[in-house]
Backbone as CSV, one residue per row, in Angstrom:
resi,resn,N_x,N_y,N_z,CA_x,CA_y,CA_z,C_x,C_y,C_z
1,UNK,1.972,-40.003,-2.273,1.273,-39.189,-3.261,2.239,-38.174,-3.838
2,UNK,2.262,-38.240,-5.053,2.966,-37.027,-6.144,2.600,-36.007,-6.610
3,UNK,2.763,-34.936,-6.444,1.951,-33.956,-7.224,2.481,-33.011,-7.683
4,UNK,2.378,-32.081,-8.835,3.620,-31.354,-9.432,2.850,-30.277,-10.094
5,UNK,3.371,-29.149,-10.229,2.989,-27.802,-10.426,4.265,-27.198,-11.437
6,UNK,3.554,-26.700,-12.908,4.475,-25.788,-13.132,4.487,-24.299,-13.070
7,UNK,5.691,-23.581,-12.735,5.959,-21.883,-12.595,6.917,-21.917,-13.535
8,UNK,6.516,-20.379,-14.297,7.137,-20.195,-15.414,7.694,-18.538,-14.772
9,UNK,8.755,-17.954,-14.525,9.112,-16.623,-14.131,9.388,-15.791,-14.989
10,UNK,8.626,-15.006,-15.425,9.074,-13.525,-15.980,9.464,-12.340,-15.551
11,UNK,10.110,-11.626,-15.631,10.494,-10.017,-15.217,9.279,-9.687,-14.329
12,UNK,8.490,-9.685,-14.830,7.262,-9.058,-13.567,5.923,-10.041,-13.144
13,UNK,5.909,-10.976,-14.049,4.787,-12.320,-14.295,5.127,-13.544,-13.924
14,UNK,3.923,-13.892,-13.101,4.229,-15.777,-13.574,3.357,-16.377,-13.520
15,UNK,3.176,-17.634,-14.032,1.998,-18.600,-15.029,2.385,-19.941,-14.174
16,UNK,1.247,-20.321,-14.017,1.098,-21.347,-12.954,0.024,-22.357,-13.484
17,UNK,0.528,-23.541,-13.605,-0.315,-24.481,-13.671,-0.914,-25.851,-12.758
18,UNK,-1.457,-26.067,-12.601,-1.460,-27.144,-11.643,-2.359,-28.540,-11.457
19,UNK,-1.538,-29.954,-10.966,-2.291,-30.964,-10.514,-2.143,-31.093,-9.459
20,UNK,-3.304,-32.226,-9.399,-4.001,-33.142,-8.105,-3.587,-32.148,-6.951
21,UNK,-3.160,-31.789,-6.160,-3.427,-31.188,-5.089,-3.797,-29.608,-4.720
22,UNK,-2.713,-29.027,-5.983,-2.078,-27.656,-5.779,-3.739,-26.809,-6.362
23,UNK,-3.959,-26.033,-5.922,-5.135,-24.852,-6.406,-4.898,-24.524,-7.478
24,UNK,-5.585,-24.215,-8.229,-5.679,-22.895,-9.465,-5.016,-22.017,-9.292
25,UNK,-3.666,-21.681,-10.748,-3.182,-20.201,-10.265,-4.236,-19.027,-9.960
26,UNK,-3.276,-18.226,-8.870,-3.968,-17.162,-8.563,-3.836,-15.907,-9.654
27,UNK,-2.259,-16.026,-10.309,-2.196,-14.949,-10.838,-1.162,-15.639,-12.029
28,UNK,-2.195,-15.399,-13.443,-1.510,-16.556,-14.473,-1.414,-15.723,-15.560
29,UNK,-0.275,-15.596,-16.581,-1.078,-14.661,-17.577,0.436,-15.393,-18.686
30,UNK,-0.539,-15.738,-19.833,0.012,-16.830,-20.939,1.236,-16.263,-21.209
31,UNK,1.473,-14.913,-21.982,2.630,-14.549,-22.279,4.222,-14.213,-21.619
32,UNK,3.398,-14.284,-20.135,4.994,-14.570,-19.526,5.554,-16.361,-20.069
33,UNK,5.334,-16.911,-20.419,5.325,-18.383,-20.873,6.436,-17.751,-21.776
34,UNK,6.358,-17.130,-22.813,7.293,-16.532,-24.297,8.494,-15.991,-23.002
35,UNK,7.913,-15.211,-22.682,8.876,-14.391,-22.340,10.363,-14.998,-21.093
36,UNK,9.757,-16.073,-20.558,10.319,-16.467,-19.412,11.910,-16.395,-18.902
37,UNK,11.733,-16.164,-18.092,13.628,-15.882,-17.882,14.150,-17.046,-16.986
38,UNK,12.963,-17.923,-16.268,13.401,-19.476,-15.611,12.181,-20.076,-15.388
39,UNK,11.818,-21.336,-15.598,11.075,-21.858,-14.962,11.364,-23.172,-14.126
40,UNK,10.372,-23.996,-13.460,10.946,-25.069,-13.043,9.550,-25.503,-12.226
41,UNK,9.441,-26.753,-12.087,8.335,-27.410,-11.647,8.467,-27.948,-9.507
42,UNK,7.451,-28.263,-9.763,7.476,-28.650,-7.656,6.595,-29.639,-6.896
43,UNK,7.156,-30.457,-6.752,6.714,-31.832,-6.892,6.172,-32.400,-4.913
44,UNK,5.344,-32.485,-4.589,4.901,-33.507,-2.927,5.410,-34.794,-2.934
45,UNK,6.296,-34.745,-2.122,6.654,-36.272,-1.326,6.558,-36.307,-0.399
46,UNK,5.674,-37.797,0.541,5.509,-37.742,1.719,4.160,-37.154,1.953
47,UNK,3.443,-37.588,3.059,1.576,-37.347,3.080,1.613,-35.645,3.975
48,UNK,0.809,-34.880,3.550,0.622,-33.978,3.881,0.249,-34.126,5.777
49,UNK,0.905,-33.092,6.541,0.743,-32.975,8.023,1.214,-34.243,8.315
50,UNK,2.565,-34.390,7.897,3.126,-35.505,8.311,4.903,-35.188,8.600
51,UNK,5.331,-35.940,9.038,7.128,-35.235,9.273,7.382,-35.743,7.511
52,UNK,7.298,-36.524,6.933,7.820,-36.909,5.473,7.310,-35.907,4.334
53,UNK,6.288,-34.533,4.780,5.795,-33.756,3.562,6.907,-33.551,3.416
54,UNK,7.492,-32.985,1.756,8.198,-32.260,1.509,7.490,-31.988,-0.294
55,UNK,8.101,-30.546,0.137,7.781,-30.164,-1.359,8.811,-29.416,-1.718
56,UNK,9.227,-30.561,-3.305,10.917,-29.969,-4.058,10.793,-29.377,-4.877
57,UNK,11.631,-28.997,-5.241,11.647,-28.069,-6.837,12.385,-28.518,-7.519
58,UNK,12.390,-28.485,-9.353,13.389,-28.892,-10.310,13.056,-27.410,-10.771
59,UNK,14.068,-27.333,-12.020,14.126,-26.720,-12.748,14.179,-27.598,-14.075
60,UNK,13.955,-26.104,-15.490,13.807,-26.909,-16.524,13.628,-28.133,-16.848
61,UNK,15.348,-28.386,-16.732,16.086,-29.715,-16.953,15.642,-30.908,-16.211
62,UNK,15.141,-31.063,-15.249,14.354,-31.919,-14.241,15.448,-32.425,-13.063
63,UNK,16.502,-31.487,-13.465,17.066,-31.400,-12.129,17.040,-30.602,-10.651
64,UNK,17.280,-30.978,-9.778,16.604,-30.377,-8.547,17.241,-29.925,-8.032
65,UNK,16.620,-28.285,-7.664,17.184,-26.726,-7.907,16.774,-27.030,-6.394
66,UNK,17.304,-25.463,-5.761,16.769,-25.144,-3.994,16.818,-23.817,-4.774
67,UNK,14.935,-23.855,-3.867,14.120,-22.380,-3.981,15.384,-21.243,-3.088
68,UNK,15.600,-21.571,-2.375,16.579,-20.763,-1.799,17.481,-19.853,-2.090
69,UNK,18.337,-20.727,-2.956,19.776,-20.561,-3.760,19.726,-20.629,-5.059
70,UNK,18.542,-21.109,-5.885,18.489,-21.034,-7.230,17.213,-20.457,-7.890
71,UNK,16.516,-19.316,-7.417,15.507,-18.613,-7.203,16.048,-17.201,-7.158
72,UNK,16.689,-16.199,-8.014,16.480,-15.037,-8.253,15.815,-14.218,-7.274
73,UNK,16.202,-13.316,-6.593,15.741,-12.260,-5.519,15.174,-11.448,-6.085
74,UNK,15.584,-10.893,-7.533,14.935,-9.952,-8.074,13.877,-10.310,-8.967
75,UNK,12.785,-10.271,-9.193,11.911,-9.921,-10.246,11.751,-9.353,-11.110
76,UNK,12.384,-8.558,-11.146,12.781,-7.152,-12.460,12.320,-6.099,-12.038
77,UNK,12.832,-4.986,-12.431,11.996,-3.641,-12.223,12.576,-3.240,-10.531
78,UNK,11.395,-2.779,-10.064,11.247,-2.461,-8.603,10.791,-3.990,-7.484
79,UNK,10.584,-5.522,-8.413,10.023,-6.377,-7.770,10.712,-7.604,-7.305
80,UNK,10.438,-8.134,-6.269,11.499,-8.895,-5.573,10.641,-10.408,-5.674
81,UNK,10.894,-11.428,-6.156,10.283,-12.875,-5.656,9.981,-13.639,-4.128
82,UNK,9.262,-13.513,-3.805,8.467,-13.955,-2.702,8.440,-15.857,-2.922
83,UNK,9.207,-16.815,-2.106,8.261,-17.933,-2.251,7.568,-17.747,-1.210
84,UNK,6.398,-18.446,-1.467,5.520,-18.387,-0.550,5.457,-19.562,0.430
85,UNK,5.449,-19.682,1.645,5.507,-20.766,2.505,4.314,-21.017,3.455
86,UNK,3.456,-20.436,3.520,2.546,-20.462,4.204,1.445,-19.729,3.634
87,UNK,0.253,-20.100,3.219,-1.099,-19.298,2.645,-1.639,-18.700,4.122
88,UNK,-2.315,-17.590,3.265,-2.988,-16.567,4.515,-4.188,-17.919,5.157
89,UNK,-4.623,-17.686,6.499,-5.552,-18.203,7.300,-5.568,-19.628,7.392
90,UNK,-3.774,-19.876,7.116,-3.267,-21.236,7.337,-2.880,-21.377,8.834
91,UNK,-2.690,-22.505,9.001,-1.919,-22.291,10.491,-0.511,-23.857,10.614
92,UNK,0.034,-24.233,9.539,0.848,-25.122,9.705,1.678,-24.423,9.618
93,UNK,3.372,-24.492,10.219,4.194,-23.919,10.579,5.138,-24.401,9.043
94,UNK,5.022,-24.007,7.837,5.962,-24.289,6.833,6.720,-23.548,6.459
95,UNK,7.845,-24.476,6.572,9.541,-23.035,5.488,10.657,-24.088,5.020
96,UNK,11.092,-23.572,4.087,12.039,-23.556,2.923,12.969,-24.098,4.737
97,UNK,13.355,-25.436,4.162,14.712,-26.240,5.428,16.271,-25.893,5.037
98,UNK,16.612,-24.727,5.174,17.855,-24.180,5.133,18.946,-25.593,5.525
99,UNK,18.551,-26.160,6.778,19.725,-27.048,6.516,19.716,-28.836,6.025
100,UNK,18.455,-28.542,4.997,18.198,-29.780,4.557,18.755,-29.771,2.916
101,UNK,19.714,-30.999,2.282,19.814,-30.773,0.798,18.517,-30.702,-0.223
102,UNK,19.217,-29.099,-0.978,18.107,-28.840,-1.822,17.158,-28.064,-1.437
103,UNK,17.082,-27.942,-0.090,16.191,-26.777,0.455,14.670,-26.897,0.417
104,UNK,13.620,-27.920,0.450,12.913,-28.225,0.222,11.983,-27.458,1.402
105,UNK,10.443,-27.605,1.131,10.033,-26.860,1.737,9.096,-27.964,2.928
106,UNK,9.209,-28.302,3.698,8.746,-28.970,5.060,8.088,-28.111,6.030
107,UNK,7.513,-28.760,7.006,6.771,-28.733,8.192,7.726,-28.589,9.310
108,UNK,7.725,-27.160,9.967,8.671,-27.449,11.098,8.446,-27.767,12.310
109,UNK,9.389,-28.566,12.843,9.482,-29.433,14.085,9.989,-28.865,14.918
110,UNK,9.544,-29.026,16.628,9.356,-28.546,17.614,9.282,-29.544,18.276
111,UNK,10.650,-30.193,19.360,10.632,-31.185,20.346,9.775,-32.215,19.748
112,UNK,10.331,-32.654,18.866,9.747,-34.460,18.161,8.139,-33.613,17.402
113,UNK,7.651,-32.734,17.516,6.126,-32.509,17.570,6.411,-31.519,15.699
114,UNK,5.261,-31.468,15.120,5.075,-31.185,13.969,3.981,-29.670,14.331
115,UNK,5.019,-28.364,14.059,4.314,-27.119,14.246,3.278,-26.721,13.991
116,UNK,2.523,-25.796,14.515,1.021,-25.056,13.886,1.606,-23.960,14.669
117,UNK,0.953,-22.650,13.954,0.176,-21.414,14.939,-0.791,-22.065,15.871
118,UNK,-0.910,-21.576,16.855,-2.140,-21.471,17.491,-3.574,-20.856,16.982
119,UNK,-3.236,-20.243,15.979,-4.561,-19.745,15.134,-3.740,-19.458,14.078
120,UNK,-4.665,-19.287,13.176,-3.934,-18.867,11.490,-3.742,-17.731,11.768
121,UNK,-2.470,-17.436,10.572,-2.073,-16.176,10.195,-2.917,-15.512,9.098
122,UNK,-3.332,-14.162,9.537,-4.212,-13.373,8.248,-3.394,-12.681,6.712
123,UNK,-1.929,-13.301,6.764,-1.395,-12.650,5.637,-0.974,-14.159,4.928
124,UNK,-0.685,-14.100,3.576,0.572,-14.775,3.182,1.932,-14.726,3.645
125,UNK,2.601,-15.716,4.052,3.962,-15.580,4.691,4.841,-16.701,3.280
126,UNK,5.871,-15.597,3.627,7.195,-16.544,3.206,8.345,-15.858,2.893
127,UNK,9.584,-16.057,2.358,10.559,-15.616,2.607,11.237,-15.175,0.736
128,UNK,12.393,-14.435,0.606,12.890,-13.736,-0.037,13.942,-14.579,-1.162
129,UNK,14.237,-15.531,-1.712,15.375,-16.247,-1.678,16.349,-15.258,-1.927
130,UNK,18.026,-16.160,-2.271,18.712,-15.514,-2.078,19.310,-14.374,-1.034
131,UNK,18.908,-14.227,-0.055,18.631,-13.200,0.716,19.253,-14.113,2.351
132,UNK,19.957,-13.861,3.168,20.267,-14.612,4.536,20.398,-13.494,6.071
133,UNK,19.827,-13.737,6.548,20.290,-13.006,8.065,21.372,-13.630,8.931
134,UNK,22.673,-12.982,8.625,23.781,-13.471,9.101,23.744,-13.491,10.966
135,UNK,24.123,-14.916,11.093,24.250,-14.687,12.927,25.333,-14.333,13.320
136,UNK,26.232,-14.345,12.139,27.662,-13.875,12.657,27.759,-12.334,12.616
137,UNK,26.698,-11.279,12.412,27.347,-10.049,11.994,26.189,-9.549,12.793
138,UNK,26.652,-8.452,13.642,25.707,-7.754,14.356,25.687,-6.487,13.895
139,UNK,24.395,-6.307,14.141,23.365,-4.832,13.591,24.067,-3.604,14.252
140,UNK,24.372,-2.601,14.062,25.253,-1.692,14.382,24.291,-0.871,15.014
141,UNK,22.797,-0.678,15.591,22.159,-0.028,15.814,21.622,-0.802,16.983
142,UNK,21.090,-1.879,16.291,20.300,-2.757,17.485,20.889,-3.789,18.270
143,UNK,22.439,-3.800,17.666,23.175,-4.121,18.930,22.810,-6.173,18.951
144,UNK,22.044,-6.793,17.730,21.843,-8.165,18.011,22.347,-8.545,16.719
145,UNK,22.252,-9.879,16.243,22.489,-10.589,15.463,21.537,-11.334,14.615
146,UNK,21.978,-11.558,13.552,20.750,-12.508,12.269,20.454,-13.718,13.071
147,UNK,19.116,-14.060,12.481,18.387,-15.654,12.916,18.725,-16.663,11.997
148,UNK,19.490,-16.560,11.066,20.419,-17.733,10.207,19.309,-18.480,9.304
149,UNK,18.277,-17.364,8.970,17.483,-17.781,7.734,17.478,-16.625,6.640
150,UNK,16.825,-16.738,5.838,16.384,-15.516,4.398,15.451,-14.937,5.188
151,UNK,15.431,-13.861,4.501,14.442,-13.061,5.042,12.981,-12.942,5.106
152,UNK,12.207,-12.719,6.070,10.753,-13.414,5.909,9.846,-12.053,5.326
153,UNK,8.730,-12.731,4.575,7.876,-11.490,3.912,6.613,-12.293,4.434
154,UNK,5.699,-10.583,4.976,4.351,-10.571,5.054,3.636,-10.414,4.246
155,UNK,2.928,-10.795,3.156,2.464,-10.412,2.016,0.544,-10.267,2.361
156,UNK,0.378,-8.985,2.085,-0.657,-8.518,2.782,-1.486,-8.240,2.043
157,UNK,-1.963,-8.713,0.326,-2.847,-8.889,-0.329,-4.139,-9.678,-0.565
158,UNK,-5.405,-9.031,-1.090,-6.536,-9.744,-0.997,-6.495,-11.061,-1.195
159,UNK,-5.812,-11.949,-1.557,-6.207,-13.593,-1.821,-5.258,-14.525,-1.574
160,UNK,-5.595,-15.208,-0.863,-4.363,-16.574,-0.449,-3.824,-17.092,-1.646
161,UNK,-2.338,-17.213,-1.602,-1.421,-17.595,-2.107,-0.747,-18.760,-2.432
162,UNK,-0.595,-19.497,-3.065,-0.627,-21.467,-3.235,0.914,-21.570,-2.428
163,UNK,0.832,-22.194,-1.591,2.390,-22.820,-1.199,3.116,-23.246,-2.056
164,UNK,4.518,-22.636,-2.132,5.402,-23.126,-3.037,5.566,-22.557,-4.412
165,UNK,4.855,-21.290,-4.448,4.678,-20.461,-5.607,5.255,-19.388,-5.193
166,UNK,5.720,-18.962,-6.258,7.182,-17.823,-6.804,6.159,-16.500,-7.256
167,UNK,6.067,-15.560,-6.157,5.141,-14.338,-6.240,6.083,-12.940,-6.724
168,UNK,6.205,-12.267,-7.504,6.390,-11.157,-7.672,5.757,-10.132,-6.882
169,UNK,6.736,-9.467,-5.901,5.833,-8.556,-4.962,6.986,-7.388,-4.971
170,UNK,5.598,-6.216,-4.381,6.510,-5.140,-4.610,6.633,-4.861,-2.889
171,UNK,8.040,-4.347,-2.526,8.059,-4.204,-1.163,7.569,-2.357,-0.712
172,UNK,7.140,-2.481,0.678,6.371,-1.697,1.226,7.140,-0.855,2.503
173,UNK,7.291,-1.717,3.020,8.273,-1.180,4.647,8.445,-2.747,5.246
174,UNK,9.255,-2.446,6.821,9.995,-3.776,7.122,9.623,-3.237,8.450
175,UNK,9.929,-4.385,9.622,9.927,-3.912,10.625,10.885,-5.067,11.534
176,UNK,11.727,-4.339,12.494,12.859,-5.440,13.207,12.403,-6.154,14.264
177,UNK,11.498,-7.037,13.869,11.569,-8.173,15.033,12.687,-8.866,15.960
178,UNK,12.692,-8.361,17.131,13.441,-9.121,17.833,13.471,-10.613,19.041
179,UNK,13.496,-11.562,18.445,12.979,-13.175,18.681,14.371,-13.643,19.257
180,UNK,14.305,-14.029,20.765,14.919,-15.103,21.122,16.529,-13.806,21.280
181,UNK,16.729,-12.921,21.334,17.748,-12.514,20.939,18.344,-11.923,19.465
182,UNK,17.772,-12.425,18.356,17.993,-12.557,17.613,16.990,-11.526,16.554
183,UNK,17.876,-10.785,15.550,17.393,-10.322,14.460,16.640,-10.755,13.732
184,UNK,15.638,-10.404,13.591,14.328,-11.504,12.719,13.559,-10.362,11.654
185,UNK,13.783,-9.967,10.358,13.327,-8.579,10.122,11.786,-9.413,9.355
186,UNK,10.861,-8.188,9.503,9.662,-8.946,8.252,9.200,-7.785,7.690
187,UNK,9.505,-8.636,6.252,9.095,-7.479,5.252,8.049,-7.586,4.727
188,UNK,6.830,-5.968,4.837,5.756,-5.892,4.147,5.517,-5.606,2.967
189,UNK,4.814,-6.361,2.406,5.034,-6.487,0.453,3.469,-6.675,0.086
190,UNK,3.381,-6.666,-0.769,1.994,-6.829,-2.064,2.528,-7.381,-3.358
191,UNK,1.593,-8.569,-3.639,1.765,-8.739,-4.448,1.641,-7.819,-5.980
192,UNK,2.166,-7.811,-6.929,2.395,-7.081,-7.990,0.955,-6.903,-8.760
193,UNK,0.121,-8.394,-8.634,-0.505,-8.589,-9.698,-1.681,-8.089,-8.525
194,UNK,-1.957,-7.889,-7.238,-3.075,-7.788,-6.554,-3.660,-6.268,-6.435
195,UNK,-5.224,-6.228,-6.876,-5.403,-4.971,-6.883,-4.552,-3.616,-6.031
196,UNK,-4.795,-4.239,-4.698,-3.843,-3.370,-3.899,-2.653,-2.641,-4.040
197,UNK,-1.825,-3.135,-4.942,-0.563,-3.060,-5.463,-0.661,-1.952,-6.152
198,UNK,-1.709,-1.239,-6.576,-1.937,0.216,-7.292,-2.402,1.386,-6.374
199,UNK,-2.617,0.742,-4.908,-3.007,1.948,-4.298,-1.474,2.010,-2.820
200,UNK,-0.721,0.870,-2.852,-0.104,0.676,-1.808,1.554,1.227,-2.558
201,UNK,2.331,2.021,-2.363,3.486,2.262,-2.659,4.709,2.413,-1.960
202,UNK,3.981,2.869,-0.809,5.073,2.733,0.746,4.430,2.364,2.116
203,UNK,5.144,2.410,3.103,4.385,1.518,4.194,3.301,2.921,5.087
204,UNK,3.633,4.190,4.488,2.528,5.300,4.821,1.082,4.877,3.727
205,UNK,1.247,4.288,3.085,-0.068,3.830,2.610,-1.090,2.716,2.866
206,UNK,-0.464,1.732,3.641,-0.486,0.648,4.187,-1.627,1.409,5.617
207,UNK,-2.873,0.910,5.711,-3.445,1.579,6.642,-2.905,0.519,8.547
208,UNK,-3.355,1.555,9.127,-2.563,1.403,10.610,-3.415,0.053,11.091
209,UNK,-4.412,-0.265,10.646,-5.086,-1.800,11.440,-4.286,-2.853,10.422
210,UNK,-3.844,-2.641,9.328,-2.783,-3.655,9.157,-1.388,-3.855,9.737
211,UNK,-0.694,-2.738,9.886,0.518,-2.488,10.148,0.445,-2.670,11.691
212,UNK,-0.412,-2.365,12.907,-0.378,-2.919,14.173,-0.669,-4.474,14.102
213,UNK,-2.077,-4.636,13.296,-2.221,-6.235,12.972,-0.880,-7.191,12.969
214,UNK,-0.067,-6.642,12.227,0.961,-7.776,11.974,1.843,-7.603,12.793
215,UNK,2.093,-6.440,13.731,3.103,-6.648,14.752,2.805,-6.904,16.310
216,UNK,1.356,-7.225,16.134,1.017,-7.612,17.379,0.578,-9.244,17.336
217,UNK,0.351,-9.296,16.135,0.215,-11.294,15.853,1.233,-11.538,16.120
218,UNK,2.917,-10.893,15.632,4.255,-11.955,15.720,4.867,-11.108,17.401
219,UNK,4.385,-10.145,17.822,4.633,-9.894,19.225,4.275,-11.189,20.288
220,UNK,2.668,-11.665,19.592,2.187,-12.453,20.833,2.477,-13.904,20.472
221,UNK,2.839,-14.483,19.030,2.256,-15.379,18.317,2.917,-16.696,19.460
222,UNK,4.162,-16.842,19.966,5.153,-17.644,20.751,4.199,-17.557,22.174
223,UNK,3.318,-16.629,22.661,3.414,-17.057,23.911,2.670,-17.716,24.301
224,UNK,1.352,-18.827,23.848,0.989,-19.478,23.626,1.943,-21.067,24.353
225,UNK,2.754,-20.897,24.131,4.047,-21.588,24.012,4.786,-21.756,25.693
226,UNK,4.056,-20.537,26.067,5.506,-20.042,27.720,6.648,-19.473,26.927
227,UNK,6.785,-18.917,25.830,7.410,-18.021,25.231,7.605,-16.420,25.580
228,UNK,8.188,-15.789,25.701,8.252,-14.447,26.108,7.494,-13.790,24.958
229,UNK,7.391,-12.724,24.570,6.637,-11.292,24.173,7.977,-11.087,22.951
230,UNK,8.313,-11.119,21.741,8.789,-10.732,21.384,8.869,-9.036,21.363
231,UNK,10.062,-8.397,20.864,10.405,-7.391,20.854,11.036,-6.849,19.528
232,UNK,10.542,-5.621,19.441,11.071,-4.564,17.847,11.481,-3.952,18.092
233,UNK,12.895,-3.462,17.141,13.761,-1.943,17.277,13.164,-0.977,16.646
234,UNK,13.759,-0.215,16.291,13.768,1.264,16.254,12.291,1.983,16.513
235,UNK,11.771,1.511,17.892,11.037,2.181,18.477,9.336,1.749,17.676
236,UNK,9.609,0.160,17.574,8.727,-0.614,17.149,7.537,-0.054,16.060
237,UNK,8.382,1.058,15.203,8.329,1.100,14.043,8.639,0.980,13.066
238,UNK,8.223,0.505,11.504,8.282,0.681,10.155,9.366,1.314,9.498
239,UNK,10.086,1.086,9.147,11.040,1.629,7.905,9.961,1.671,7.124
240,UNK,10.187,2.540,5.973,10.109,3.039,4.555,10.526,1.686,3.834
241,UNK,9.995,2.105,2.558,10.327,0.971,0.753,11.846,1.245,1.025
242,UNK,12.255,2.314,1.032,13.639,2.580,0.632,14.681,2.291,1.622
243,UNK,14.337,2.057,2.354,14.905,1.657,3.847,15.239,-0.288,3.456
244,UNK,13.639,-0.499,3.193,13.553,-1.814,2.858,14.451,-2.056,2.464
245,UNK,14.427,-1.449,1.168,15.369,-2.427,-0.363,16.912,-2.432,0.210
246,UNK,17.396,-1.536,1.231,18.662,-1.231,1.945,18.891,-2.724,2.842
247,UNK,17.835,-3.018,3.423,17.877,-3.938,4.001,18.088,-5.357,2.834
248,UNK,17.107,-5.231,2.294,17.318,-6.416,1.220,18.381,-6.642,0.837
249,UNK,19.145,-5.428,0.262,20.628,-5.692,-0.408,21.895,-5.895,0.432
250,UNK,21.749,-5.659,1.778,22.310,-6.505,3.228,22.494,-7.496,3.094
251,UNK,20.783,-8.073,3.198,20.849,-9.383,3.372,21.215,-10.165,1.711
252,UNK,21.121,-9.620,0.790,21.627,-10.655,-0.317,23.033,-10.520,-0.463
253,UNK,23.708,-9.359,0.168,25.012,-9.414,0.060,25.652,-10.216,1.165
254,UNK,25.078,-10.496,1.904,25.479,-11.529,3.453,25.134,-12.995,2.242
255,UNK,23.698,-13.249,2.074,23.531,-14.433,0.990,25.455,-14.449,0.315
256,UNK,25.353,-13.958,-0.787,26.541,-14.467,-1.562,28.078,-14.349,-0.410
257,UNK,27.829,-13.235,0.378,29.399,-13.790,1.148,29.135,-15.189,1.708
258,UNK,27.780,-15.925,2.191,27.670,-17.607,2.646,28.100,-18.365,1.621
259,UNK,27.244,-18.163,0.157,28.010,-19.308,-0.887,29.353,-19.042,-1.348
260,UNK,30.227,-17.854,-1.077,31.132,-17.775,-1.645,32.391,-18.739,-0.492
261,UNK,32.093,-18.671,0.756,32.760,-18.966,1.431,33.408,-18.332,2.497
262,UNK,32.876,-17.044,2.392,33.516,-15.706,2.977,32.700,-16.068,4.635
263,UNK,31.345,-16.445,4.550,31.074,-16.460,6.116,30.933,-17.696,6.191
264,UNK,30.900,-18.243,7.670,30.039,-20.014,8.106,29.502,-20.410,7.743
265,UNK,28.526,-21.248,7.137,27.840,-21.682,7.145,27.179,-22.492,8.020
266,UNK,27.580,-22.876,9.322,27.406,-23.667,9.613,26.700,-25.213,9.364
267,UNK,25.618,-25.482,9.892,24.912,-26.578,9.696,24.066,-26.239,8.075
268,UNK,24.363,-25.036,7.506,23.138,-24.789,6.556,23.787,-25.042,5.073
269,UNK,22.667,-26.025,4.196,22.924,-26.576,2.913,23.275,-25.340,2.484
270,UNK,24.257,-25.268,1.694,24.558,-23.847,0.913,24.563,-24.844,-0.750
271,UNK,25.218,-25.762,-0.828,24.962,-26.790,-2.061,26.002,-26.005,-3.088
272,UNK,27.316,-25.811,-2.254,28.877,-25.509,-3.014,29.616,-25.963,-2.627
């Protein structure tokens, strides 16, 4: 089964259309269409909850882009692009395959087995493009190292979010998950276009049953598993917006030292 969706990206907008599988945009508005600064379409191959889903992206030209690496971090303004990889009160384990060509967005695997949460997640999840958590460079504070993906966003607005759609969100605060050893940051965001987005400006606005909510879902979410208890730095609180965007520009400056050649890559498609 085929199915294909177009996103049109503007400075602060984007226009979404969609067949056979994909939902109704959530947040569509005609004149980013004029205005557009990229678009590109996103196509299902392979049966859904299966190891063969994958969902690709082209651009314009109908050549095939990675959301990853050819996906703009910025949005314009104060707003950063979110793909989205997982809709709120989903529970399949989906992300953008860093070391697959093209970067497509799949179902991740776990000892031959095809992932879930153990219960859905109550936010939109997904990650930052452009953006990488280096494993080679350790945190000068917390003393660990990057998890060798982009950076993941909690997006904590009223309405589920279509997989595979390019969200304009404004960021909120972050908080340092520490998984397996490893640096894992998640950033809290709102979408631009969601009412919320007019009353939420920093992560002191963000009320406290959300902000424990989400660090006690990814505290416990592994142990389910015989997984340990994950763990957070700086005293398993919140940075600030401004803290955030510090972090962001870390991690996109780690991003371009990977495609330039400056760090490893190891096993991960960089597609240079």
């Amino acid at each position: 089964m085929i199915s294909s969706a177009l996103f049109v990206l503007s400075p602060r907008t984007l226009a979404f259309s969609s067949k056979a599988a994909f939902r109704p945009a959530l947040y569509s508005n005609t004149k980013s269409r004029a205005a557009a600064l990229f678009s590109y379409t996103s196509e299902q191959s392979g049966e859904s909850q299966t190891e063969s889903f994958r969902l690709n992206f082209k651009g314009e030209d109908g050549a095939a882009i990675s959301p990853w690496h050819d996906i703009p971090v910025s949005a314009g303004g104060d707003a950063y692009n979110m793909v989205v990889e997982i809709p709120k009160y989903s529970k399949a384990k989906m992300e953008v395959s860093t070391k697959e060509e093209k970067n497509p967005i799949a179902q991740d695997i776990k000892k031959g087995n095809l992932r879930d949460y153990h219960g859905p997640i109550f936010w939109n999840y997904g990650c930052l493009p452009q953006t990488w958590e280096d494993p080679n460079e350790t945190h000068p504070e917390l003393k660990v190292n990057g998890d060798d993906d982009p950076i993941d966003v909690v997006e904590i607005g009223s309405k589920a979010l279509v997989m595979g759609s390019v969200v304009p969100v404004k960021v909120l605060g972050v908080i340092a998950m520490i998984d397996d050893g490893e640096l894992d940051w998640k950033v809290i965001a709102v979408s631009t276009e969601d009412p919320l987005a007019s009353e939420y400006n920093d992560i002191g606005d963000v009320p406290d049953s959300i902000l424990s909510g989400v660090r006690e879902w990814f505290r416990w979410y592994k142990t389910p598993d015989d997984k340990p208890l994950n763990g957070f730095g700086f005293d398993e609180k919140y940075l600030d917006a401004a803290e955030t965007k510090k972090v962001i520009e870390e991690t996109h400056q780690a991003w371009k030292n990977l495609r330039s050649g400056k760090s490893d890559a190891g096993k991960l498609w960089i597609g240079v």
